[in-house]
C-alpha positions in Angstrom: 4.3 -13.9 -8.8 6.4 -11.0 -7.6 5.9 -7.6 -9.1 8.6 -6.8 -11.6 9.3 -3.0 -12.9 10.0 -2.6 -16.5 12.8 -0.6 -18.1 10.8 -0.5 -21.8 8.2 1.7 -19.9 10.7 4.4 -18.8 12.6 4.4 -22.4 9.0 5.4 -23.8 8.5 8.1 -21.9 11.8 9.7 -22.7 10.9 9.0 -26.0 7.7 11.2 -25.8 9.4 14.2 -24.5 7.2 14.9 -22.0 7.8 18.4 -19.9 8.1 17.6 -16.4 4.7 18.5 -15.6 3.3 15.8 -17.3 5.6 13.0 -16.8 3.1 10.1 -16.3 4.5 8.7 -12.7 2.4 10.1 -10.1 3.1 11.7 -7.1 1.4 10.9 -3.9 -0.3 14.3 -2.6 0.6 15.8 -5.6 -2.5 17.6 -7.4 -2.4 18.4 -10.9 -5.1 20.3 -12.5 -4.6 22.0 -16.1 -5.7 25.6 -16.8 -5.2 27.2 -19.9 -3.6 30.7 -20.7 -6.0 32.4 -23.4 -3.6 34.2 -24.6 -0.1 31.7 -25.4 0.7 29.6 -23.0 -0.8 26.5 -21.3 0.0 25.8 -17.8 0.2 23.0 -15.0 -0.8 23.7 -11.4 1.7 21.5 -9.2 2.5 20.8 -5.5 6.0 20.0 -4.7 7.3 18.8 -1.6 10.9 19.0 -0.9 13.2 17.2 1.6 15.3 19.2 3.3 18.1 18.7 5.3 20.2 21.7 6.9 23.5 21.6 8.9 25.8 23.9 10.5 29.7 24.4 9.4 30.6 21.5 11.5 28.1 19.3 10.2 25.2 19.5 12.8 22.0 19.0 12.0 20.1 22.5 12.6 16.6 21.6 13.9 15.5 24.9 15.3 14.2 26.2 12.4 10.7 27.4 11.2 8.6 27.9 8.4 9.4 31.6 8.3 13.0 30.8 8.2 13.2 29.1 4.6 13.0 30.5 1.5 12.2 29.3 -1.4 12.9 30.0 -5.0 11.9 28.2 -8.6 14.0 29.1 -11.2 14.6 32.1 -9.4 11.2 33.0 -8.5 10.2 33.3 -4.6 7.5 30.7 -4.0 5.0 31.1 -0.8 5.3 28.1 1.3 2.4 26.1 1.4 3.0 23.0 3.4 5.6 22.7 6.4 6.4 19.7 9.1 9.5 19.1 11.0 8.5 16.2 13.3 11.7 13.8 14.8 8.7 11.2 15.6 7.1 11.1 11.9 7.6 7.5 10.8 9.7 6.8 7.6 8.8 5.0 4.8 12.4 3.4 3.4 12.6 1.7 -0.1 16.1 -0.6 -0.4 17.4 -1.1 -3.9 20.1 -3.3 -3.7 21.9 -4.5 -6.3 22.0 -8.5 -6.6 23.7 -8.9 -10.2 26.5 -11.0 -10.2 29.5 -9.0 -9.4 28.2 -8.6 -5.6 29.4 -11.6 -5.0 32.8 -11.1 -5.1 34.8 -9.9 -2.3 31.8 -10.9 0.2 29.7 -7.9 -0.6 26.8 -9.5 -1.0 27.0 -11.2 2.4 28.0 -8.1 4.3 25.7 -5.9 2.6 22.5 -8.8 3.8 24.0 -8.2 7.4 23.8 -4.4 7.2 20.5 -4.6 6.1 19.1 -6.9 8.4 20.6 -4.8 11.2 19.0 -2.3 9.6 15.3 -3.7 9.2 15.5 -5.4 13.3 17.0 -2.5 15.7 17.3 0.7 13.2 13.7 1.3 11.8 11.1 1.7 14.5 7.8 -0.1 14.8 5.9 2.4 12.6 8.3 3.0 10.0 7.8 1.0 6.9 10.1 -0.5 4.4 10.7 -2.1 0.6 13.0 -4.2 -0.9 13.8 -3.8 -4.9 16.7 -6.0 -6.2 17.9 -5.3 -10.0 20.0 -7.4 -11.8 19.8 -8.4 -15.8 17.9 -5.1 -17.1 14.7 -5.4 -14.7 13.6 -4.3 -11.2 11.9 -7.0 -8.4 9.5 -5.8 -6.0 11.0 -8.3 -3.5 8.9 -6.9 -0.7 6.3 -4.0 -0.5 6.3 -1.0 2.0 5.0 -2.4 5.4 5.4 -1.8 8.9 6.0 -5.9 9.3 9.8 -6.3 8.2 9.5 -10.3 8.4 8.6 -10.2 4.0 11.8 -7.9 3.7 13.9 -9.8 6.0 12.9 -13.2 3.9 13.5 -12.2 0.7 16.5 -10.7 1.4 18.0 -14.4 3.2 17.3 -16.3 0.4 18.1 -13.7 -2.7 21.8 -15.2 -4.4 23.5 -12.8 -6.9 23.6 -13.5 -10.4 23.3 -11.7 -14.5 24.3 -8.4 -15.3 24.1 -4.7 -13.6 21.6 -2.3 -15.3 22.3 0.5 -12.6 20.9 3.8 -14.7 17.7 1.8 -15.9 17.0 0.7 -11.9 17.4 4.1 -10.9 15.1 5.5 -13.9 12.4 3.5 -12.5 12.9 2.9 -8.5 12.0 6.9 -7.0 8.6 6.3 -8.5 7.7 3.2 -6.9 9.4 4.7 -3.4 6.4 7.6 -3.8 3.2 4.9 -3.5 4.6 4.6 0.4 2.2 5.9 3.2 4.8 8.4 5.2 5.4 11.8 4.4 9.3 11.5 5.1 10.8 9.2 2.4 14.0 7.5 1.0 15.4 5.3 -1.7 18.1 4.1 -0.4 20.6 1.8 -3.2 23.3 -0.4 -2.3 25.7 -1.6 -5.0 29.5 -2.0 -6.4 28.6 0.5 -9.5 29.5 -1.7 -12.7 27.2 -0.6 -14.9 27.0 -3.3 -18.1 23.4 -3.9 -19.3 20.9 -0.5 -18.9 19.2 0.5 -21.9 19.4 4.5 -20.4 22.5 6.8 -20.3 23.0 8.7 -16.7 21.6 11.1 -18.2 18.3 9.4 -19.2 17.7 7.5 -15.8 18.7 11.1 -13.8 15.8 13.2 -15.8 13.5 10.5 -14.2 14.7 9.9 -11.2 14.6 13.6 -10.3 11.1 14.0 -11.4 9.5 12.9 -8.2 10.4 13.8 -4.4 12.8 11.3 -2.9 16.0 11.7 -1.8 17.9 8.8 -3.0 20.8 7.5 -0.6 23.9 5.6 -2.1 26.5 3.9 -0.9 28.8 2.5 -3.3 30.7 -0.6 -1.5 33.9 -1.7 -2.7 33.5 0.2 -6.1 36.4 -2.4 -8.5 39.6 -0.3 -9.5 40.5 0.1 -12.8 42.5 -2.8 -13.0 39.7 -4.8 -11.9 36.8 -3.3 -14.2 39.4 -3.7 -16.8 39.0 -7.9 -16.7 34.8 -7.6 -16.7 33.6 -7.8 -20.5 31.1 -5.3 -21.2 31.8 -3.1 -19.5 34.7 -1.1 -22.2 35.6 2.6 -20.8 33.9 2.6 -17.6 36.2 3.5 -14.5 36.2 3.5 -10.7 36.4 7.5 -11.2 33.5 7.6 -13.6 31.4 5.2 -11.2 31.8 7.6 -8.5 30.9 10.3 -10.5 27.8 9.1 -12.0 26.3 7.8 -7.9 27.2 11.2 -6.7 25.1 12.6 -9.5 22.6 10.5 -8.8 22.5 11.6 -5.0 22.8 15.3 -5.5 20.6 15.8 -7.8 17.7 14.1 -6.0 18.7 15.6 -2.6 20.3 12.9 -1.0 23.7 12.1 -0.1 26.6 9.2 -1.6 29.3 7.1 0.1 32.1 5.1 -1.2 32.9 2.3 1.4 35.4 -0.6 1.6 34.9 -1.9 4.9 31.4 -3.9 6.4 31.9 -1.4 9.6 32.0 1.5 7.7 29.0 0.3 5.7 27.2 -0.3 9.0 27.5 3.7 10.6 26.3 5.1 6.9 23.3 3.2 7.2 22.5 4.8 10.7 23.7 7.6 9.8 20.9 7.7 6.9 18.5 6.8 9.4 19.6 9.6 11.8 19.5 12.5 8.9 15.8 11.1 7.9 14.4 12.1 11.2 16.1 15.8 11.3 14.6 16.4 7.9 12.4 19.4 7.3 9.7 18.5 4.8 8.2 21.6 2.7 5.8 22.5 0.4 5.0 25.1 -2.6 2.7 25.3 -5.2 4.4 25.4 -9.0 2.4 27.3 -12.2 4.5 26.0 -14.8 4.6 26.8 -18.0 5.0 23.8 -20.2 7.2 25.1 -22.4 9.6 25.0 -20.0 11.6 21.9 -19.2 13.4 21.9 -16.4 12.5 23.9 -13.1 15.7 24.4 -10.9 14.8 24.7 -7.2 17.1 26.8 -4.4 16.2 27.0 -1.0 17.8 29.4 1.7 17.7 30.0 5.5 19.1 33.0 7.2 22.3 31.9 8.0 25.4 31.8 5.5 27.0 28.9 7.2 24.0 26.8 6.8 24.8 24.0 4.4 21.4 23.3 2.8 20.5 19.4 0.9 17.4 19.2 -1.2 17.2 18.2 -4.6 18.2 20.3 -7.5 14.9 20.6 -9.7 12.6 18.6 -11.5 
């Protein structure tokens, strides 16, 4: 029986409140260890890795860089870097989410989405990179196929998948960035595929973004053939939504969490993105710091800074 992800499990924990040093999804190479403040305050001791992808004005990726060269800052506090690797050879670990719920098969999407991703999975990953599938559809997630080097489970399960129910987009993203962290490789990437209609999550945006920005994986989105108004207008359930409150809500979703969203019409177009994701994964500089938090505080906001003023700098915005 294949794994399934449940949304109930991510609506508790918002429930509890938790600070974001204690959110119970756990980090790989993350250390936590408690000390307490005698005199107020208890704190958490926390290693966050970031992502971090740096351009020039005309969009090149920058790869000359060094540790001394960054900067890093916690809700406005410097932070010494701890951990630093910028390696073009490091193999990736990919997780897919690609939504399967019944309005991907109109207008072919489903089909040319398969294609992408099998094009993907056979000439764009190399031999040591590893990759997931996770479909979502009818308020749950499927762990199609587990991160592995072999792509023949992935390529399999995504042949024979047909699309069918309702779209729970925010309560797939709530859950997916957790399950992309139990991959082997440092460098890693959720990367979700669907048309947007959002008509059966038990989260608001809002809900699945605290979450999703909780652990350290950029996520990736391309939103392919995205219905206009007139279109949304004819789906039940789906009362006030629009094409542009879909794109908002995906780039949210990717800005937050340090990755980067597209909006595509065309099976070409939907080809080069998906290179072009590959490409930006192995110019990425992966960094480290170590976090004191204090758990009365919430939210941590992260900014990181290089020399140059004309570098445009992607990592995610906090946790």
């Amino acid at each position: 029986m294949k794994d399934r992800v449940l949304v109930m499990f991510i609506l508790a924990l918002l429930a509890a409140g938790r600070p974001a040093g204690q959110a119970s999804a756990q980090v790989k190479g993350q250390d936590k260890a408690q000390v307490q403040d005698q005199a107020v305050h208890e704190y958490v001791v926390r290693a966050i890795t970031l992502a971090v992808t740096v351009q020039d004005s005309k969009g090149r990726y920058v790869n000359n860089l060094t540790q001394k060269d960054f900067t890093i800052y916690e809700n406005n506090k410097k932070k010494p870097i701890t951990y630093f690797m910028h390696d073009f050879g490091a193999p990736l670990s990919l997780t897919v989410l690609l939504d399967v719920s019944g309005s991907m098969a109109l207008e072919n999407k489903m089909a040319e989405c398969k294609a992408v991703l099998r094009d993907l999975a056979t000439r764009l990953l190399r031999p040591r990179d590893e990759i997931a599938l996770l479909f979502f559809a009818d308020g749950e997630v499927e762990v199609a196929a587990k991160h592995a080097v072999d792509k023949s489970l992935f390529l399999a399960e995504l042949d024979k998948v047909e699309a069918y129910g309702q779209t729970a987009l925010n309560d797939a993203v709530a859950v997916s960035p957790e399950f992309a962290t139990r991959a082997l490789n440092e460098k890693r990437a959720l990367l979700l595929i669907t048309d947007g209609i959002e008509n059966d999550s038990q989260s608001t945006p809002e809900q699945a973004l605290e979450i999703a920005r909780r652990v350290d994986v950029p996520i990736y989105i391309i939103g392919y053939k995205i219905p206009r108004n007139e279109q949304l207008a004819a789906h039940k359930r789906v009362a006030g939504l629009t094409s542009a409150g879909i794109v908002a809500t995906l780039e949210k979703f990717a800005r937050a969490t340090g990755g980067k969203a597209w909006f595509l019409n065309e099976p070409t177009d939907l080809a080069e993105v998906v290179q072009e994701i590959r490409n930006e994964q192995a110019h990425q500089y992966i960094i480290g710091y170590t976090s004191y938090q204090d758990t009365a505080d919430l939210y941590r906001w992260i900014r990181v800074q290089t020399p140059s003023a004309k570098h445009k700098i992607r990592t995610r915005q906090g946790y």
